[in-house]
C-alpha positions as CSV (number, residue, x, y, z in Angstrom):
1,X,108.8,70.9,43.3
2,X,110.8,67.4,44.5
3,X,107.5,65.2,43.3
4,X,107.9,66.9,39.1
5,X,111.0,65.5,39.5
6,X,110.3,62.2,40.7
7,X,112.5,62.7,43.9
8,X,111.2,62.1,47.2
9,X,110.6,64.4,50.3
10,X,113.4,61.8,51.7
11,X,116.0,62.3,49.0
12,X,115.8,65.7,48.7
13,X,116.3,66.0,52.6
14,X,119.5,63.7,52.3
15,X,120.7,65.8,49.7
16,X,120.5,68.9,51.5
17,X,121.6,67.4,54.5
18,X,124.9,66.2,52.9
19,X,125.6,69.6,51.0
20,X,125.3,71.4,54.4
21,X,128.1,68.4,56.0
22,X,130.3,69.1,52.8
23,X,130.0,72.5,53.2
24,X,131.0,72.4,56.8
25,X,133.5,69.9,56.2
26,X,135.1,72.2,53.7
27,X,135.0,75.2,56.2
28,X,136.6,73.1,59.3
29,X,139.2,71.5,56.4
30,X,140.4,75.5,55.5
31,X,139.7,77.2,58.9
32,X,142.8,78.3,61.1
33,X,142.6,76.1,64.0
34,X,144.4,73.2,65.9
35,X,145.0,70.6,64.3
36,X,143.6,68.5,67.3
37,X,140.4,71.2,67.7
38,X,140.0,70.5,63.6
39,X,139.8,67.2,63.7
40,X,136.8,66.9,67.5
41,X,135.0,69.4,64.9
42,X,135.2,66.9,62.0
43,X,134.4,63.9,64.6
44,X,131.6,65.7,65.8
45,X,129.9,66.6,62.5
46,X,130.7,63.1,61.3
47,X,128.6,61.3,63.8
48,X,125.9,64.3,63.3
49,X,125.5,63.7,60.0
50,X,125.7,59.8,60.5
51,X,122.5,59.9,62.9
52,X,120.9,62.3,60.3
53,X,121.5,60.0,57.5
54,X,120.2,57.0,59.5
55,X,117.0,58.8,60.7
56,X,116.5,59.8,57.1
57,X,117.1,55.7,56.0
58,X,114.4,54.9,58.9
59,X,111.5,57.1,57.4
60,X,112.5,55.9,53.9
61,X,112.0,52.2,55.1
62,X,109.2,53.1,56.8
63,X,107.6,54.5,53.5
64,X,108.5,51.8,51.2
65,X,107.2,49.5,54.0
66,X,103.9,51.6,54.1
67,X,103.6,51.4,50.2
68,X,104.5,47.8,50.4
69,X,101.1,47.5,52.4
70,X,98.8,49.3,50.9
71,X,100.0,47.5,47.3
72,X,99.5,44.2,49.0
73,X,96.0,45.6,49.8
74,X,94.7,46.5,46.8
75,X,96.0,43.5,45.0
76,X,94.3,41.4,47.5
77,X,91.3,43.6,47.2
78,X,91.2,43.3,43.9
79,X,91.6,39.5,43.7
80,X,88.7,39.2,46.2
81,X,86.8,41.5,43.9
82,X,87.2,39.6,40.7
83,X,87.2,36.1,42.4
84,X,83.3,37.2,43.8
85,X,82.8,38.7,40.2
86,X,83.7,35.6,38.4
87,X,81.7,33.7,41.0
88,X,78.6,35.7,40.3
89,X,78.9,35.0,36.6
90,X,79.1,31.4,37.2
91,X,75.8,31.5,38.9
92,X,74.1,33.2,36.2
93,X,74.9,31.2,33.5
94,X,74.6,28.3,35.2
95,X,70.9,29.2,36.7
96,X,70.0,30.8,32.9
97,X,71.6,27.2,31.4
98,X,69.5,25.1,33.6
């Protein structure tokens, strides 16, 4: 469903990941507590969602690093490809010239 929208398995996961700290953020904000217990909670979820969100940057780089080498690849494969193909051609008209 996330790829017919052209949204990554990354994006999506952030997204849900900050609606669910919203969310909690909201429910801490309006529950009846301490002020001082309110505010460890928000600390805590803070930093929970701040290692979520850099583990979530960390597989995205690692993607677009991943994507970055198989691009570089193919363009190199396809380089070698058309650099034996043009080679091959000069050959044959050379040798069908001579």
């Amino acid at each position: 469903m996330s790829d017919d929208r052209g949204f990554g398995g990354a994006a999506v996961l952030l997204a849900f990941l900050l609606g669910g700290a919203f969310g909690a953020l909201t429910t801490l904000l309006y529950a009846p507590e301490s002020g001082k217990r309110t505010r460890v909670r928000i600390r805590r979820l803070t930093e929970d969602l701040q290692e979520r969100a850099l583990d979530v940057a960390e597989e995205v780089r690692d993607r677009v690093e991943d994507a970055v080498d198989q691009g570089r690849e193919a363009v190199l494969s396809a380089f070698e490809a058309g650099k034996e193909a043009f080679q091959r051609e000069r050959d044959r008209l050379t040798t069908s010239s001579s």
